[in-house]
C-alpha positions in Angstrom: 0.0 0.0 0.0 1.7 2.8 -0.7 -0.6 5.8 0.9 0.6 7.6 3.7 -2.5 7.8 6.6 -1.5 11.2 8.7 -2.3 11.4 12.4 -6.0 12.0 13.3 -5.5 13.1 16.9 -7.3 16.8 16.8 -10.1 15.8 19.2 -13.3 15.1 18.0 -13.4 15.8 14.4 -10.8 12.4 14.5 -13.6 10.3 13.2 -13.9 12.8 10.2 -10.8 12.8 9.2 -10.1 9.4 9.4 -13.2 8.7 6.9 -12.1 11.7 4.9 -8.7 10.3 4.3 -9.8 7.1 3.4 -12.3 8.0 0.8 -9.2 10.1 -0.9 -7.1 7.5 -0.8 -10.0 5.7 -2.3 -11.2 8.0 -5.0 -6.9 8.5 -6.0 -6.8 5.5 -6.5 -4.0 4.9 -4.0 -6.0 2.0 -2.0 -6.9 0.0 -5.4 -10.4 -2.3 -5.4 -9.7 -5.2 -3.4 -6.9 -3.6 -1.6 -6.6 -4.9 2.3 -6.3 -2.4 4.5 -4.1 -2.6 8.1 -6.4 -4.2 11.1 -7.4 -1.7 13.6 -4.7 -1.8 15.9 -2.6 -0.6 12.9 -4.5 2.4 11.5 -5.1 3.8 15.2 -0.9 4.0 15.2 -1.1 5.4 12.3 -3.8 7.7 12.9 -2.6 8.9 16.4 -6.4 8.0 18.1 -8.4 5.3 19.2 -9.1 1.8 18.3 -12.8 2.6 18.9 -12.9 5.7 16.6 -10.5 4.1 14.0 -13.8 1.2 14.4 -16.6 4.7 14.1 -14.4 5.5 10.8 -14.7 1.6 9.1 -18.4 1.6 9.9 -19.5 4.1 8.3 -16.8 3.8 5.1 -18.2 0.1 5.0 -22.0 1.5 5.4 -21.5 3.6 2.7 -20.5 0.5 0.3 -16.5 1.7 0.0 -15.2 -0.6 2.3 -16.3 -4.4 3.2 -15.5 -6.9 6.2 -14.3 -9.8 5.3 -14.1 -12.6 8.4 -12.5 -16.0 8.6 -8.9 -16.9 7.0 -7.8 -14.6 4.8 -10.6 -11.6 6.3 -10.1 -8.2 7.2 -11.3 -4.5 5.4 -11.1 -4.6 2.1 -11.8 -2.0 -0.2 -14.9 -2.3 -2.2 -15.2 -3.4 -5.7 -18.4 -1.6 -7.1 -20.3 0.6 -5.1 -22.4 2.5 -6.8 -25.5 0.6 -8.1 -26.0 -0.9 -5.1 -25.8 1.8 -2.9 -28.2 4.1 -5.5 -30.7 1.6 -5.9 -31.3 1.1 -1.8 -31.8 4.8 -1.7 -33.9 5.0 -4.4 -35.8 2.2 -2.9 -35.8 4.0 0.2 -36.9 7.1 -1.1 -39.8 5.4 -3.2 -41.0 3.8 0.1 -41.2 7.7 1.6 -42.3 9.6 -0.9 -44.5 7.1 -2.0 -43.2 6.5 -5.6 -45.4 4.5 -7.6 -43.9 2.0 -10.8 -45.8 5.1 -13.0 -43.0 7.2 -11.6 -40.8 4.4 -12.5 -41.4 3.8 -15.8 -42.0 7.5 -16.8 -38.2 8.2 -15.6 -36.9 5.0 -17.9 -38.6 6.4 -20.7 -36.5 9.3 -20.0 -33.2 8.1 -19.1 -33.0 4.1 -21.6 -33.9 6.4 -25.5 -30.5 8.2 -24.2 -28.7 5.2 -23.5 -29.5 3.8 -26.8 -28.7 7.0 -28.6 -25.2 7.1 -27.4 -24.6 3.3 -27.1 -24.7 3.5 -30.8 -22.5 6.1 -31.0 -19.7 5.1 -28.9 -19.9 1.0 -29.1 -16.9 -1.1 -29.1 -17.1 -4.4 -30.3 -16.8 -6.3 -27.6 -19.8 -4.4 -26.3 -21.8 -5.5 -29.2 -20.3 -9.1 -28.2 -21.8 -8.6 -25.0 -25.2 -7.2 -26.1 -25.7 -10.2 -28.4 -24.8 -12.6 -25.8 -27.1 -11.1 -23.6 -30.1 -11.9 -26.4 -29.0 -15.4 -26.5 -29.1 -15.9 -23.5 -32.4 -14.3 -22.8 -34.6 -16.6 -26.2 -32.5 -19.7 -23.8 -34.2 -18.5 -20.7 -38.3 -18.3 -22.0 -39.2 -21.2 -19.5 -37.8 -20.0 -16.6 -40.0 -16.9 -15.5 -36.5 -15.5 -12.4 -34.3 -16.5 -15.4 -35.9 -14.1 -18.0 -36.1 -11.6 -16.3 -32.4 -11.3 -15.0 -31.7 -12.0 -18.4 -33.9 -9.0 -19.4 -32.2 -7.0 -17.6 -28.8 -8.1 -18.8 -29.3 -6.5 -21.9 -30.3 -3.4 -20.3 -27.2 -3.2 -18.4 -25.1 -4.3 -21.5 -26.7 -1.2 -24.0 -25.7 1.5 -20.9 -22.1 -0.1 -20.3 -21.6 0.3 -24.2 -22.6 3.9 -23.7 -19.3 4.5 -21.9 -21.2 6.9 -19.6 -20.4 5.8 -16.1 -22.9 8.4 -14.4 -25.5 7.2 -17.0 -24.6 3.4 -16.4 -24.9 4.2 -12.7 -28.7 5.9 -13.0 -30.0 3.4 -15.8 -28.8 0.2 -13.2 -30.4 1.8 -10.3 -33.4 2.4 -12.2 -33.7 -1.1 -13.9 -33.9 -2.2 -10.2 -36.2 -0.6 -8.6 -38.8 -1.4 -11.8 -37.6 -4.8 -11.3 -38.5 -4.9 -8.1 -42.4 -3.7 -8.5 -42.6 -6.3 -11.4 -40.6 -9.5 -9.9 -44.1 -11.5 -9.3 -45.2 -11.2 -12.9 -44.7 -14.3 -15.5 -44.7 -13.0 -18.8 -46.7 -15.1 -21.7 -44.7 -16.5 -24.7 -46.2 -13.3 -26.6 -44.9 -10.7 -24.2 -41.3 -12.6 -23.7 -41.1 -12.5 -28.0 -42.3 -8.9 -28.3 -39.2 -8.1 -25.6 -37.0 -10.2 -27.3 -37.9 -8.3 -30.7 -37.1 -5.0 -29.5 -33.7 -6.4 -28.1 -32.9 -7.5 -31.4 -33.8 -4.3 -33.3 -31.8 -2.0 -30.9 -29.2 -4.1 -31.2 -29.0 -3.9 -34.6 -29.6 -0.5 -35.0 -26.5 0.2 -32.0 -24.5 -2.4 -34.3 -25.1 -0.1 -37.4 -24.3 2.8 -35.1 -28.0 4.3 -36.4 -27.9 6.6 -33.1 -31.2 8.0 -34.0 -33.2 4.8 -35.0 -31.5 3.1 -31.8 -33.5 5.7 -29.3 -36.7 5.3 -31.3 -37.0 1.8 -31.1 -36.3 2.1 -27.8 -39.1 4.3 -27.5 -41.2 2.1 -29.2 -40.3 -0.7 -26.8 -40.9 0.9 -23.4 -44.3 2.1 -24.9 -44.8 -1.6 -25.9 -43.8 -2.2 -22.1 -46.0 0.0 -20.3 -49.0 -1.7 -22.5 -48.2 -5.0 -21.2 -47.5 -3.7 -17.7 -51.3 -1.9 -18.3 -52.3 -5.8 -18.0 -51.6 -7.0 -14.6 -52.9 -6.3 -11.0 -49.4 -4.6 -9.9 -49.8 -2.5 -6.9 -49.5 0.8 -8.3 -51.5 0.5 -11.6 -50.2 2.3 -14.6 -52.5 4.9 -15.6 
């Protein structure tokens, strides 16, 4: 590790600064993903305080999502890996439950946010991105029996068009997004007709995002979240769609 902690022994702002120069040495990229960090009795050296405020400064890196515990052979704190989606979607989730967000809300965002991601997915696509969009429609016409399946395979694609965006802020919001809808819709099983018509659209985005047809891209994608909301129109989901 080759970041150098400074003593955090001002009083009571020591929790602070510990967290503080963690998350630098995060964000620098000085304490790499998956990096261990020194055990507790090691950082409050280092740090000049406490073992018990060197433990305040871990808890709440690690309930943030930047750090993780890791126990048994091998364990200690670890930097994390990928934070973001994760940590956005349980506050959006959170934030849905108070302000009482209804999958409406949901959808009408997505229709906002996924024509985008389209758009510039088609632009700025590599090929292994189209590699990875195509595998992801494979794998979802495999999965057409297996109701948990499809949809995780649904929302492969999803995630695969908004990675090939190269967007990370975008990639971040579309993930987020995809599950919270995903989690108003997990109880639904989809008819043969409705898992085709999805399908479909995958195809025809991917094919416009292949051609690079930015504008064509978004409009299908359009046309698919319209086709989306229709079928959504047909079940007994909590929040109707209006």
């Amino acid at each position: 590790m080759n970041y150098k902690f400074k003593s955090a022994s001002d009083g009571k702002q020591a929790h602070e600064k510990i967290v503080d120069q963690i998350k630098s040495a995060i964000f620098e990229n000085k304490i790499p993903p998956g990096q261990k960090l020194q055990n507790e009795r090691e950082l409050a050296e280092i740090f000049n305080t406490s073992r018990v405020t060197v433990r305040s400064a871990i808890l709440t890196l690690k309930n943030s999502g930047l750090l993780y515990v890791k126990k048994g052979a091998g364990g200690g704190t670890f930097v994390s890996n990928n934070i973001n989606e994760t940590k956005l979607s349980e506050l959006l989730h959170d934030i849905i439950q108070w302000k009482n967000i209804s999958i409406e809300h949901v959808v009408d965002v997505r229709g906002i946010i996924e024509p985008s991601i389209a758009y510039f997915a088609a632009k700025n696509r590599t090929n292994e991105d189209m590699e990875k969009i195509w595998t992801s429609i494979a794998d979802l016409e495999k999965s057409f029996n297996k109701k948990t399946t499809f949809q995780s395979k649904d929302e492969h694609f999803h995630r695969a068009l908004a990675d090939a965006a190269h967007n990370p802020l975008l990639s971040v919001f579309q993930t987020s997004l995809i599950d919270l809808l995903f989690k108003f819709i997990s109880t639904i099983k989809w008819n043969d007709e409705e898992k085709a018509s999805m399908t479909l659209y995958h195809k025809k985005i991917a094919k416009r995002v292949e051609t690079q047809d930015a504008s064509s891209a978004r409009k299908i994608m359009v046309d698919h979240l319209y086709d989306m909301r229709q079928m959504l129109i047909r079940y007994p989901l909590k929040d109707v769609l209006k």
